[in-house]
N, CA, C and O atoms as a Tinker XYZ file with bonds, in Angstrom:
   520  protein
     1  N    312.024000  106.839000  301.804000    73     2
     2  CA   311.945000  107.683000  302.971000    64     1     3
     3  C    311.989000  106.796000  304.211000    63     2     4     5
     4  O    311.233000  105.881000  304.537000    81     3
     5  N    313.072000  107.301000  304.825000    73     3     6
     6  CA   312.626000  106.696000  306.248000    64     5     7
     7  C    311.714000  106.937000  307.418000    63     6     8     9
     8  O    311.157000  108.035000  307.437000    81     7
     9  N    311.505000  106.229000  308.244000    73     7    10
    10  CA   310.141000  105.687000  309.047000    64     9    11
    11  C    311.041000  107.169000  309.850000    63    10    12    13
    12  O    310.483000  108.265000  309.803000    81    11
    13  N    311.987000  107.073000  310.323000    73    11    14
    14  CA   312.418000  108.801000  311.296000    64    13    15
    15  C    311.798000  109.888000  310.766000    63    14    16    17
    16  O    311.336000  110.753000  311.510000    81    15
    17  N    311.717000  109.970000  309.483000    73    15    18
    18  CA   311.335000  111.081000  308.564000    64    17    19
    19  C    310.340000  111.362000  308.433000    63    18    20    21
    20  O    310.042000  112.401000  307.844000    81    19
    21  N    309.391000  110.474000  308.974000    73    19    22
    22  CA   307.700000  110.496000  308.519000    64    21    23
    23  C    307.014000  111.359000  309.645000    63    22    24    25
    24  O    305.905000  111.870000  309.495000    81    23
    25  N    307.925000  111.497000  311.013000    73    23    26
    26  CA   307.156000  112.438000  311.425000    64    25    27
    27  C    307.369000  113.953000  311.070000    63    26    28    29
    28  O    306.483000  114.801000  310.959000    81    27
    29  N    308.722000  114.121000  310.915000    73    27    30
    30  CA   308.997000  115.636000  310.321000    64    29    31
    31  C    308.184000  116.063000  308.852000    63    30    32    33
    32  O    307.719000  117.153000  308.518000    81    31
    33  N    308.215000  114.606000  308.043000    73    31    34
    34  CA   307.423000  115.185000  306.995000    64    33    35
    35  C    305.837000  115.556000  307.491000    63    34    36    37
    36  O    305.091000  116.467000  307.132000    81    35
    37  N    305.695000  114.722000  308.233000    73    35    38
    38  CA   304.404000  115.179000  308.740000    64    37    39
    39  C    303.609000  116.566000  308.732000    63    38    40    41
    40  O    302.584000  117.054000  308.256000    81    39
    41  N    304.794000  116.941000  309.621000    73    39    42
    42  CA   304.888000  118.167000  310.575000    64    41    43
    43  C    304.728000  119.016000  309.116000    63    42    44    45
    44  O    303.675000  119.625000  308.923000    81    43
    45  N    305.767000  119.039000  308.131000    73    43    46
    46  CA   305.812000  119.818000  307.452000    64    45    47
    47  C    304.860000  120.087000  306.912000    63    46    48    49
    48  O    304.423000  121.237000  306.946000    81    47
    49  N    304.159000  118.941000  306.142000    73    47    50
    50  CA   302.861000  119.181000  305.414000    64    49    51
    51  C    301.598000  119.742000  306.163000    63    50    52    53
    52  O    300.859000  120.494000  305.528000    81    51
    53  N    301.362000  119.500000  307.183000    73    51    54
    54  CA   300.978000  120.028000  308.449000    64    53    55
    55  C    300.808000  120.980000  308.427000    63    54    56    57
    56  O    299.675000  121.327000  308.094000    81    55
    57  N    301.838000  122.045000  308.772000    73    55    58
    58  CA   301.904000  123.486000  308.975000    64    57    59
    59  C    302.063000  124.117000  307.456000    63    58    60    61
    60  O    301.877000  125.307000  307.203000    81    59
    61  N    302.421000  123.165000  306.541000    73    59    62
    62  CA   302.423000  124.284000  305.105000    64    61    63
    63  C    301.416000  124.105000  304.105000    63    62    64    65
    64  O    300.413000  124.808000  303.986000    81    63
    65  N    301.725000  123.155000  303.414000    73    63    66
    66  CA   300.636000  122.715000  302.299000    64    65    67
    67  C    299.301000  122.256000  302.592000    63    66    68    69
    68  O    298.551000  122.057000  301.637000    81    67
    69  N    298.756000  121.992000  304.146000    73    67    70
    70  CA   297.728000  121.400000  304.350000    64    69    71
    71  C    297.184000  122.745000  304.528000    63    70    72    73
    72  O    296.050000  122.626000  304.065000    81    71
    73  N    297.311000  123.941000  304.918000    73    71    74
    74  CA   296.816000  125.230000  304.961000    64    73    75
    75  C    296.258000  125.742000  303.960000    63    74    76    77
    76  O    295.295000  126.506000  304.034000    81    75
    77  N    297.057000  125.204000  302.439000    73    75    78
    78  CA   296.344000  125.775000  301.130000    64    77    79
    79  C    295.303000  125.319000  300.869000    63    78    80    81
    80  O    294.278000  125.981000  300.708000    81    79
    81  N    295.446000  123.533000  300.744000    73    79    82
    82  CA   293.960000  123.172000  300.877000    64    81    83
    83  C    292.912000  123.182000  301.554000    63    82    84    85
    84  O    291.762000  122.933000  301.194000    81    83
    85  N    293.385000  123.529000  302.746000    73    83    86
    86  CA   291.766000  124.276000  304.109000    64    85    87
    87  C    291.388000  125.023000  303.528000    63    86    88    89
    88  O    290.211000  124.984000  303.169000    81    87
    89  N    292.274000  126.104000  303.153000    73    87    90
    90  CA   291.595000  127.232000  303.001000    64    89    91
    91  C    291.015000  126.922000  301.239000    63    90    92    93
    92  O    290.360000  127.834000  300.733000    81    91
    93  N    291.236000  125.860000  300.526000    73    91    94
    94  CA   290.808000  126.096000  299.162000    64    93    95
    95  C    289.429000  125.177000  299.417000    63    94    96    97
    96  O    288.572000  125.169000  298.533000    81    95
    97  N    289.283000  124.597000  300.339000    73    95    98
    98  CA   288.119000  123.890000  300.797000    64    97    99
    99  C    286.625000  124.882000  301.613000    63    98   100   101
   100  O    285.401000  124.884000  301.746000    81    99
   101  N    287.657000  125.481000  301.896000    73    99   102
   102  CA   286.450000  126.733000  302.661000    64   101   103
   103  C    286.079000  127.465000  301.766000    63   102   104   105
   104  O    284.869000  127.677000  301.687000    81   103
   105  N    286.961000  128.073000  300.827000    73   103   106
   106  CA   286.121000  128.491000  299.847000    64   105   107
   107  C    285.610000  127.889000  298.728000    63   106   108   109
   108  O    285.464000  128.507000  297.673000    81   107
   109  N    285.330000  126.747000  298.867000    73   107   110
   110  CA   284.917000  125.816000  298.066000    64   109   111
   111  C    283.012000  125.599000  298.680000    63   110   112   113
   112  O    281.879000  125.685000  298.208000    81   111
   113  N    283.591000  125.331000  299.798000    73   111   114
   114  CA   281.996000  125.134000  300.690000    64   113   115
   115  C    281.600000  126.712000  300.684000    63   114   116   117
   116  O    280.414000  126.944000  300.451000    81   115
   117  N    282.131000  127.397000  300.827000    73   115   118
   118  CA   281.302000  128.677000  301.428000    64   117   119
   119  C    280.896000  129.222000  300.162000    63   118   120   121
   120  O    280.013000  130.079000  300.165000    81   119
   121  N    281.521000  128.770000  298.857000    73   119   122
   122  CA   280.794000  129.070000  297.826000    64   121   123
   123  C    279.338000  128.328000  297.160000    63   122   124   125
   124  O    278.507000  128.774000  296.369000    81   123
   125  N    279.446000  127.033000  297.849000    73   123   126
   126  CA   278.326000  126.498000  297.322000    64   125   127
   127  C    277.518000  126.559000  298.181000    63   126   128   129
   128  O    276.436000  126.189000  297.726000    81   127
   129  N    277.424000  126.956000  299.666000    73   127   130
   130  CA   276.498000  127.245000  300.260000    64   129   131
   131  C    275.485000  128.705000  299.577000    63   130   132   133
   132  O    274.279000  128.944000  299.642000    81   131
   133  N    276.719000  129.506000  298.899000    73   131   134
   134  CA   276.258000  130.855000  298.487000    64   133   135
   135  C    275.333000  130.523000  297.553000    63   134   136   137
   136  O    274.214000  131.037000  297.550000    81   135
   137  N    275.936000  129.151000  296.202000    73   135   138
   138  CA   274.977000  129.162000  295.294000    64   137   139
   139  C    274.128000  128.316000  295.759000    63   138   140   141
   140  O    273.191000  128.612000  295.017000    81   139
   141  N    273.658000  127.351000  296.525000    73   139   142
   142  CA   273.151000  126.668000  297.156000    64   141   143
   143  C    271.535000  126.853000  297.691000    63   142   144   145
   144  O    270.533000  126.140000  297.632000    81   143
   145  N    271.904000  128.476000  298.356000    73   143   146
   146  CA   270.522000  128.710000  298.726000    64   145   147
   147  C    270.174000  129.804000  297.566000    63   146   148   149
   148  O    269.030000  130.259000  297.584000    81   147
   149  N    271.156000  130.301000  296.471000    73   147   150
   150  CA   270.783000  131.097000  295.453000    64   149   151
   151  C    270.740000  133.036000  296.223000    63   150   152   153
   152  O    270.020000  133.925000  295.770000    81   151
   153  N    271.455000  133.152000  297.095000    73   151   154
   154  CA   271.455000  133.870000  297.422000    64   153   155
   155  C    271.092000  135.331000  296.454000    63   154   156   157
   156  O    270.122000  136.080000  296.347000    81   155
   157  N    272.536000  135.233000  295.815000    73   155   158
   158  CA   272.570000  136.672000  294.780000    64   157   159
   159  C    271.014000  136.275000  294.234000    63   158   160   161
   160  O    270.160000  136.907000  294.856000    81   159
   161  N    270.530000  135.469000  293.324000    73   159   162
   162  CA   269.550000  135.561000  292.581000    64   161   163
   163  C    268.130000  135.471000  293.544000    63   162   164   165
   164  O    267.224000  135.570000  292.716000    81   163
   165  N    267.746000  135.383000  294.389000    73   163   166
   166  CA   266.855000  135.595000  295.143000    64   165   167
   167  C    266.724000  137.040000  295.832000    63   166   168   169
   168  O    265.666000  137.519000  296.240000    81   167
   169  N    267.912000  137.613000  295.887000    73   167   170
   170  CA   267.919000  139.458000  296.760000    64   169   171
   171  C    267.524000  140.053000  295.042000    63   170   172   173
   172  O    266.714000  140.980000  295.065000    81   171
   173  N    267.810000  139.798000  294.174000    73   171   174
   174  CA   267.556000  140.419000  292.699000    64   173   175
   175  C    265.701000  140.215000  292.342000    63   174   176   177
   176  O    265.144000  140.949000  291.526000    81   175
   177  N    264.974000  139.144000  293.085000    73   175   178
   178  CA   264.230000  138.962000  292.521000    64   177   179
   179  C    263.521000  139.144000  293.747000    63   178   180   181
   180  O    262.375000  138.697000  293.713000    81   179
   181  N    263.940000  139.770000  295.013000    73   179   182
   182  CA   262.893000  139.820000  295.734000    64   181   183
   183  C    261.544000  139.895000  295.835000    63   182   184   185
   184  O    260.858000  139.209000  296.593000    81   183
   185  N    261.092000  140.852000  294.961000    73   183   186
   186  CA   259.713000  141.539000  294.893000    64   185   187
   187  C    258.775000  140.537000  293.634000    63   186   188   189
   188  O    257.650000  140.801000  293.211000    81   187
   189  N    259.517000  139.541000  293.304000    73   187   190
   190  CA   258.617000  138.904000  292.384000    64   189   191
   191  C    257.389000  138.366000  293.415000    63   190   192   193
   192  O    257.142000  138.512000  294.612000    81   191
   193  N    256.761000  137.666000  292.284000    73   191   194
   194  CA   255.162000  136.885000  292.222000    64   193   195
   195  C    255.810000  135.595000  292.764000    63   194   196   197
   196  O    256.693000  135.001000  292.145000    81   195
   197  N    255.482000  135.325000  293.567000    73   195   198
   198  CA   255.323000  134.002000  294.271000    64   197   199
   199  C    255.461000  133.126000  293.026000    63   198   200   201
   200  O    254.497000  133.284000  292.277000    81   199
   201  N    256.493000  132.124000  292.508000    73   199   202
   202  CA   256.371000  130.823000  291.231000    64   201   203
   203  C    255.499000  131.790000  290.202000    63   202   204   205
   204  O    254.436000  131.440000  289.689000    81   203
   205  N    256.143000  133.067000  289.997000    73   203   206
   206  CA   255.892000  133.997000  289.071000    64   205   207
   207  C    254.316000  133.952000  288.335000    63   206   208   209
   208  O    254.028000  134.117000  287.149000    81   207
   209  N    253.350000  133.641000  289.609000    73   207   210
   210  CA   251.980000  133.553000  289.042000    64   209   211
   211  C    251.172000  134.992000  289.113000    63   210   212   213
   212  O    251.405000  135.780000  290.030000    81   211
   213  N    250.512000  135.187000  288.407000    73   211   214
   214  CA   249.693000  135.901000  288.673000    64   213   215
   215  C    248.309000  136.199000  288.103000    63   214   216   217
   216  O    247.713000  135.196000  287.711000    81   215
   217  N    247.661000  137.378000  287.972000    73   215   218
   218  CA   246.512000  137.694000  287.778000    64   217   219
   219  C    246.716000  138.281000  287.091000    63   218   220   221
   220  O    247.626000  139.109000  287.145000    81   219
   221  N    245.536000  138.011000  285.613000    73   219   222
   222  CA   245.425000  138.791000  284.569000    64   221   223
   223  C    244.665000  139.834000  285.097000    63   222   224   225
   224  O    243.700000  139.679000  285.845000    81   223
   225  N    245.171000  141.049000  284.644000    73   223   226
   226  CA   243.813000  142.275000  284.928000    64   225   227
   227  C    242.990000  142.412000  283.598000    63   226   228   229
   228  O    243.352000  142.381000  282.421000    81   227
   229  N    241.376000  142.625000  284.365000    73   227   230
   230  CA   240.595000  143.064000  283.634000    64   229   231
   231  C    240.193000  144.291000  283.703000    63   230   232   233
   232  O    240.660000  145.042000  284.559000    81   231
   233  N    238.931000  144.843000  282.502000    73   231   234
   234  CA   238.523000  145.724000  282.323000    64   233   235
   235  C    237.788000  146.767000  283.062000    63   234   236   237
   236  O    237.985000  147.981000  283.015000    81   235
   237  N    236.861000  146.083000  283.790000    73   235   238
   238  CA   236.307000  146.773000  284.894000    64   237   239
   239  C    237.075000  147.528000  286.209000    63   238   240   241
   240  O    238.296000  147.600000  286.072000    81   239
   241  N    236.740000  147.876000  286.974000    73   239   242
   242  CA   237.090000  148.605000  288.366000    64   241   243
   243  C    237.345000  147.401000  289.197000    63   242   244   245
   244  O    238.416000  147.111000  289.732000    81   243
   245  N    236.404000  146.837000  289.233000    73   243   246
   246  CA   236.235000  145.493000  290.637000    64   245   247
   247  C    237.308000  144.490000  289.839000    63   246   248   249
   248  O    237.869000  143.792000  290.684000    81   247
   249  N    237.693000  144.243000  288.728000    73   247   250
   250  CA   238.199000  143.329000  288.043000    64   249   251
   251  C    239.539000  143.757000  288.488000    63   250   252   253
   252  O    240.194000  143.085000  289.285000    81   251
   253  N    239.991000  144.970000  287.935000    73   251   254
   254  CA   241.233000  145.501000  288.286000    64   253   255
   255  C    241.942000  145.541000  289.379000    63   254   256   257
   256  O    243.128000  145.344000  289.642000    81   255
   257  N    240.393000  146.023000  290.365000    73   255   258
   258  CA   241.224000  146.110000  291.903000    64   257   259
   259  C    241.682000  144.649000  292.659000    63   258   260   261
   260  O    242.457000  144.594000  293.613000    81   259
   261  N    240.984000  143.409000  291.973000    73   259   262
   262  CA   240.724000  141.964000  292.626000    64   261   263
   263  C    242.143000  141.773000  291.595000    63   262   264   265
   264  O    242.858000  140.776000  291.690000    81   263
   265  N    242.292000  142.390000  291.051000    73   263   266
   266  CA   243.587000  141.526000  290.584000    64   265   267
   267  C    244.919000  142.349000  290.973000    63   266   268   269
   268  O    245.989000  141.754000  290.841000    81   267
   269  N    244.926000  143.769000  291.477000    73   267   270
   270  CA   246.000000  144.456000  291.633000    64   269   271
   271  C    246.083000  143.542000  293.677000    63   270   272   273
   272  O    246.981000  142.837000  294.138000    81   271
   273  N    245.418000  143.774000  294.018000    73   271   274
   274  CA   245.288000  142.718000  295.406000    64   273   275
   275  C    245.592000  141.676000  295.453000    63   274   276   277
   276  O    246.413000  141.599000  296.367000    81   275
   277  N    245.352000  140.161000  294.742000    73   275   278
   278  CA   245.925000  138.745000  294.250000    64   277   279
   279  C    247.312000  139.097000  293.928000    63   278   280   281
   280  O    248.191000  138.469000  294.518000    81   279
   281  N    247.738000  140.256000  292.846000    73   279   282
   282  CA   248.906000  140.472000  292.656000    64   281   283
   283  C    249.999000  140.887000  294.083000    63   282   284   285
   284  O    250.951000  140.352000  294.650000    81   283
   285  N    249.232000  142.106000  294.219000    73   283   286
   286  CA   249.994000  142.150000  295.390000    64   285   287
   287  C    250.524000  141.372000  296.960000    63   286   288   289
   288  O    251.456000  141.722000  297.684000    81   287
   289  N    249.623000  140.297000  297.132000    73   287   290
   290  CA   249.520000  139.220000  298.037000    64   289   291
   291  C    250.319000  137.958000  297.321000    63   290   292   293
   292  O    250.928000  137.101000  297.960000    81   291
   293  N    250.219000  137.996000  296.039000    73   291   294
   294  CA   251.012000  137.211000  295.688000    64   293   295
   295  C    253.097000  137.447000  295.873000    63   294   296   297
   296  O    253.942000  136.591000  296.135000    81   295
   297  N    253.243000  138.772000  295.629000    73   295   298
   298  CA   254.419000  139.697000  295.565000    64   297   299
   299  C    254.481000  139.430000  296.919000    63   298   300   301
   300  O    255.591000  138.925000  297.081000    81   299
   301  N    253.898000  139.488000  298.008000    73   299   302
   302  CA   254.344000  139.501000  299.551000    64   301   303
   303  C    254.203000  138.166000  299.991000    63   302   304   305
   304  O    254.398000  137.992000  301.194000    81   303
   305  N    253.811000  136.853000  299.073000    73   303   306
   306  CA   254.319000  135.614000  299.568000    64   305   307
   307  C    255.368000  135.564000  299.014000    63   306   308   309
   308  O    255.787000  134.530000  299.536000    81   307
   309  N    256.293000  135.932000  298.224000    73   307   310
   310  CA   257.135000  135.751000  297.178000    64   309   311
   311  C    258.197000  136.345000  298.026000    63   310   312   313
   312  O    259.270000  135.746000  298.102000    81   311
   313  N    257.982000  137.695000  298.812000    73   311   314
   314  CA   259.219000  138.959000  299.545000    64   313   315
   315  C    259.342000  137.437000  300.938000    63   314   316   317
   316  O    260.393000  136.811000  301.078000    81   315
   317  N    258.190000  137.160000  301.699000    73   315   318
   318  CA   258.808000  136.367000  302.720000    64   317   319
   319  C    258.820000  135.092000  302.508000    63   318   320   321
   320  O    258.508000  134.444000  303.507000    81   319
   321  N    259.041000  134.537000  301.662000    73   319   322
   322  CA   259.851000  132.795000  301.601000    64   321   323
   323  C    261.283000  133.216000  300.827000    63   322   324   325
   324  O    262.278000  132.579000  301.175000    81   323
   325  N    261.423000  134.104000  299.945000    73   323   326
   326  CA   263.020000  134.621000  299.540000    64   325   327
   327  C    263.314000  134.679000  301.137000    63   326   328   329
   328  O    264.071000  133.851000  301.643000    81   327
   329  N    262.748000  135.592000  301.834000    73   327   330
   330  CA   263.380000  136.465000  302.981000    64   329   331
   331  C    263.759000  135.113000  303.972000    63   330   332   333
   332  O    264.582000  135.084000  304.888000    81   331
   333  N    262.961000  134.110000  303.522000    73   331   334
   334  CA   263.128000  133.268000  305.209000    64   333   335
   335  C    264.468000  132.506000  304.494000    63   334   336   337
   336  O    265.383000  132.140000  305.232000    81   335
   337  N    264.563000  132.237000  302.734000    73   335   338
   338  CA   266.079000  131.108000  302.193000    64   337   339
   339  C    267.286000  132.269000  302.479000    63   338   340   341
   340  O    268.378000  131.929000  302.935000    81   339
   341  N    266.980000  133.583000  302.177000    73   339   342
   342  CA   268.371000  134.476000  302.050000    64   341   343
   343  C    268.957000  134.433000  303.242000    63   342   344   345
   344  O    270.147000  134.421000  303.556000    81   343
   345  N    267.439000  134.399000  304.215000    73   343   346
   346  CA   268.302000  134.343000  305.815000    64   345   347
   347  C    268.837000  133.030000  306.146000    63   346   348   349
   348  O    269.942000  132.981000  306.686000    81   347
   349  N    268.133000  131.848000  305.866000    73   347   350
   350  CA   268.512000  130.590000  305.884000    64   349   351
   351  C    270.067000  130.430000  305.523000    63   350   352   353
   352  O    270.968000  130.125000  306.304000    81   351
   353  N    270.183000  130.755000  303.924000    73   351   354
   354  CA   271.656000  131.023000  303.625000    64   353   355
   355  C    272.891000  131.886000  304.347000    63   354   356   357
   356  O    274.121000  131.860000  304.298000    81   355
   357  N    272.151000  132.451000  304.855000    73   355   358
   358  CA   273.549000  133.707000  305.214000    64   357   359
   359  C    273.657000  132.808000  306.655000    63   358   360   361
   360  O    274.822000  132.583000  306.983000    81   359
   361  N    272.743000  132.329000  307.452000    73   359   362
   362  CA   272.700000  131.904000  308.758000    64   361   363
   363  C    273.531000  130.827000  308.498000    63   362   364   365
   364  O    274.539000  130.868000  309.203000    81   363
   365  N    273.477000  129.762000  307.657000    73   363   366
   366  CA   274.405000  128.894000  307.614000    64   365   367
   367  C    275.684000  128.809000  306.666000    63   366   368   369
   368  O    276.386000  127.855000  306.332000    81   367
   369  N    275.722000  130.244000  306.342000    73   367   370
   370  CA   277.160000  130.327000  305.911000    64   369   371
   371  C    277.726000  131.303000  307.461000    63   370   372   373
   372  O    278.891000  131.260000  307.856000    81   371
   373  N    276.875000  131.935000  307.992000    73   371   374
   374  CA   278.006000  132.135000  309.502000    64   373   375
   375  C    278.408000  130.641000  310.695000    63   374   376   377
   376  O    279.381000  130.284000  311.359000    81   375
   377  N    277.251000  130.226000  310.478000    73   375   378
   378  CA   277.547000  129.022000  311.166000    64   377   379
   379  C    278.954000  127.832000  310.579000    63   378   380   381
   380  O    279.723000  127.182000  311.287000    81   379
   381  N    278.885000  127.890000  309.280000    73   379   382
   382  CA   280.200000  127.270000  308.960000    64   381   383
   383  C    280.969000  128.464000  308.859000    63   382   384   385
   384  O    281.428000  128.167000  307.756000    81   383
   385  N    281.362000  129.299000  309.039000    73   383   386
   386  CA   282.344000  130.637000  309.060000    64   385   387
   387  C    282.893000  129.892000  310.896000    63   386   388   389
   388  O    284.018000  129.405000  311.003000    81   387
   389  N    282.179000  129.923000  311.808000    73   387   390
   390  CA   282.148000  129.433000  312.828000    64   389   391
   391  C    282.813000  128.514000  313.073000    63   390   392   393
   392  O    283.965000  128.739000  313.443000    81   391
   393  N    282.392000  127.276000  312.973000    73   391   394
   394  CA   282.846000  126.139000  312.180000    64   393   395
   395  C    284.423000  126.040000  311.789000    63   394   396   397
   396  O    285.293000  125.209000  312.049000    81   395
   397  N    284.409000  127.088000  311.151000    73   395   398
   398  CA   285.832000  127.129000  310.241000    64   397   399
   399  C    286.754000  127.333000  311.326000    63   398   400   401
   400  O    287.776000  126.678000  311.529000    81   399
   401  N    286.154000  128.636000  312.253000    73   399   402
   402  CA   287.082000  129.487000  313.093000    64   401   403
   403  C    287.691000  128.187000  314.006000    63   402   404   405
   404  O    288.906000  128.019000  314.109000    81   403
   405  N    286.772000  127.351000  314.608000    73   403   406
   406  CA   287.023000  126.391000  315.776000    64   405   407
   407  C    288.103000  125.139000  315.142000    63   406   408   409
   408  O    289.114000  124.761000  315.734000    81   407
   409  N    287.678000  124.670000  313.958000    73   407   410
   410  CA   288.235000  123.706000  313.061000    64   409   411
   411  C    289.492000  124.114000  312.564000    63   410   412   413
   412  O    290.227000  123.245000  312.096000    81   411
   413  N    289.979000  125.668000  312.593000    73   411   414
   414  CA   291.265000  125.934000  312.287000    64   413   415
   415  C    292.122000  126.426000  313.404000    63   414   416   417
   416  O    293.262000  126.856000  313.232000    81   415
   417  N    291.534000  126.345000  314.529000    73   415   418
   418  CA   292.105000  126.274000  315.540000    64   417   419
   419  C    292.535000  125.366000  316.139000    63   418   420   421
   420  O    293.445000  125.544000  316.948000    81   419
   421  N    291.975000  124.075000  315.898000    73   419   422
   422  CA   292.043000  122.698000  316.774000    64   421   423
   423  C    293.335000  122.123000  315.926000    63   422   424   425
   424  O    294.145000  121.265000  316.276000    81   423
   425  N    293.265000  122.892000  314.670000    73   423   426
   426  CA   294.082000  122.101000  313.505000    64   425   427
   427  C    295.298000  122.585000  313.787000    63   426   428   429
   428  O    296.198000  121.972000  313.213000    81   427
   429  N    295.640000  123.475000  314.474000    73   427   430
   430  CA   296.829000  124.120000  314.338000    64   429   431
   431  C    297.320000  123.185000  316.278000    63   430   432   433
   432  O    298.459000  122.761000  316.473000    81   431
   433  N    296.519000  123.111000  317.059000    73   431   434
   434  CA   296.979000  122.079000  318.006000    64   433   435
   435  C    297.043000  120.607000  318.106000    63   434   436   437
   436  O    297.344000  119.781000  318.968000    81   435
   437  N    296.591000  120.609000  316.730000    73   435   438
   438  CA   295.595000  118.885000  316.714000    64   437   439
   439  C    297.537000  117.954000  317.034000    63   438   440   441
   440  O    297.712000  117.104000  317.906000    81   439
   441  N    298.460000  118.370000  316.242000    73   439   442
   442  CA   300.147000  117.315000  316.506000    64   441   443
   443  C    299.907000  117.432000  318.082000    63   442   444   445
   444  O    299.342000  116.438000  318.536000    81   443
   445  N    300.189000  118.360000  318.954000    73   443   446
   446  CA   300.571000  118.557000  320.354000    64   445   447
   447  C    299.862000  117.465000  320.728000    63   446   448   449
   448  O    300.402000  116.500000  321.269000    81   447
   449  N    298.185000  117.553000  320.386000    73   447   450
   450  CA   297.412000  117.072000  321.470000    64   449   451
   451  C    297.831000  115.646000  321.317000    63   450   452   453
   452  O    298.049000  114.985000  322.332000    81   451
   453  N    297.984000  115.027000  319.926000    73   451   454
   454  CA   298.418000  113.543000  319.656000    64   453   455
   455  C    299.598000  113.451000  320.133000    63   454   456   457
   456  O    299.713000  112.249000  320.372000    81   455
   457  N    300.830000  114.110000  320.510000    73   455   458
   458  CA   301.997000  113.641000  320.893000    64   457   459
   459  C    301.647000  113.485000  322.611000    63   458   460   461
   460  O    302.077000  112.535000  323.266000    81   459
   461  N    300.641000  114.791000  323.306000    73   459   462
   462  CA   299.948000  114.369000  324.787000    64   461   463
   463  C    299.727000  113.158000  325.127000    63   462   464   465
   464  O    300.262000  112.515000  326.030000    81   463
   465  N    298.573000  112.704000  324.069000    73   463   466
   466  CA   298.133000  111.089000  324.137000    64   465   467
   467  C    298.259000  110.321000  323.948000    63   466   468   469
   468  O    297.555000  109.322000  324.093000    81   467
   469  N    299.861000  110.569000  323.266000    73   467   470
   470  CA   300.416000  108.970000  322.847000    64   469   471
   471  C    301.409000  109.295000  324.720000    63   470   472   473
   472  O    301.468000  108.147000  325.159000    81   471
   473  N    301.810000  109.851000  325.358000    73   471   474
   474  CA   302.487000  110.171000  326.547000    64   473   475
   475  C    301.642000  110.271000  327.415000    63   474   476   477
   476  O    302.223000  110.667000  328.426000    81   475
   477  N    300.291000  110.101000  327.660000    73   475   478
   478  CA   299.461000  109.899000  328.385000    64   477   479
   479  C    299.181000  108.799000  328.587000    63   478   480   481
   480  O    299.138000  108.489000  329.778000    81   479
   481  N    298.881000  107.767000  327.608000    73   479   482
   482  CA   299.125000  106.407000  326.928000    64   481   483
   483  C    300.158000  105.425000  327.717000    63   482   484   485
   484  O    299.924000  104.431000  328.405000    81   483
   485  N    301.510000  106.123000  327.336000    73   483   486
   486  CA   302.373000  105.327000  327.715000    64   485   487
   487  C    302.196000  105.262000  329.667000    63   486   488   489
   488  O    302.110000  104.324000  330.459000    81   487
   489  N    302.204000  106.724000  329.820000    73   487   490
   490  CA   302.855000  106.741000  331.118000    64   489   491
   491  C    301.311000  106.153000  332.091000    63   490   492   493
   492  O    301.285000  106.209000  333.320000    81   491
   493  N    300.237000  105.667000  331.323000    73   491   494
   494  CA   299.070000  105.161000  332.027000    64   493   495
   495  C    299.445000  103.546000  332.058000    63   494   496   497
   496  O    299.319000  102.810000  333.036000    81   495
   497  N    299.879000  103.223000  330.901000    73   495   498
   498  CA   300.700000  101.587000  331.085000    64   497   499
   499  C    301.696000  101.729000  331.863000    63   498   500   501
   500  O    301.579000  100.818000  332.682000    81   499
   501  N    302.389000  102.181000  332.046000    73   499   502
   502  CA   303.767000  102.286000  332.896000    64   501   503
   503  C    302.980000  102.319000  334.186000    63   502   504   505
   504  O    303.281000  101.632000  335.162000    81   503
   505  N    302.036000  103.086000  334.144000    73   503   506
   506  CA   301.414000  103.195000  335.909000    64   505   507
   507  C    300.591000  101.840000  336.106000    63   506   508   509
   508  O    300.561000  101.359000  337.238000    81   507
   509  N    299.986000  101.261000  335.158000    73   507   510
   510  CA   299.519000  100.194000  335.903000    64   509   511
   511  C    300.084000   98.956000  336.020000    63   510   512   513
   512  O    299.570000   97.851000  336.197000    81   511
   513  N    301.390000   99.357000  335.874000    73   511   514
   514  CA   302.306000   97.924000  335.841000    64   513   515
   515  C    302.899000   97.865000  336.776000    63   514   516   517
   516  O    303.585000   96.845000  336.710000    81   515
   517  N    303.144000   98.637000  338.127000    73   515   518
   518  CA   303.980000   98.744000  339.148000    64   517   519
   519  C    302.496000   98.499000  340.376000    63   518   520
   520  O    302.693000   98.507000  341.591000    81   519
């Protein structure tokens, strides 16, 4: 291949084949962010026992009620630390959704701006030589 050719091939891969792999990369990350914070399996298990502990119930009244209470306090540490990772997760899968939007935008100007600054370049040597 010639050195003329290397920028058109450039270009080409550029605007065609480098698109499949962005996009096979985004869904590559945006999937492991999904399994990452465990999303699906944490909205399924919302209402569990906190590290699935709990209280045996006993026989009595006072026994029963001290343990349906531990239980239940346990179940509502369990609803808000899921609640604070599911949000954690979803928050930083919009933030790289974000991310993506800006990063596939820059990508689609990123040749122009390098052909700017190699002509910005030149014509800044050219200016300080006179």
């Amino acid at each position: 291949m010639s050195y003329l050719q290397l920028p058109f091939s450039y270009l080409l891969w550029h605007y065609t084949s480098a698109w499949g792999d962005l996009l096979r990369l985004y869904r590559n990350l945006t999937w492991f962010l999904w399994n990452f914070f465990s999303i699906r399996i944490l909205a399924g298990t919302l209402f569990s026992p906190w590290h699935r502990l709990r209280e045996s119930s006993r026989k009595e009244t006072a026994g029963l009620l001290g343990s349906l209470i531990i239980n239940l306090i346990l179940r509502g540490i369990g609803c808000v630390m899921r609640t604070v990772t599911i949000l954690t997760g979803i928050l930083s899968i919009v933030l790289f959704f974000l991310f993506s939007i800006v990063f596939f935008s820059l990508w689609l100007i990123m040749p122009l701006v390098f052909v700017w600054l190699i002509i910005s370049g030149l014509t800044g040597i050219v200016g300080f030589s006179q």
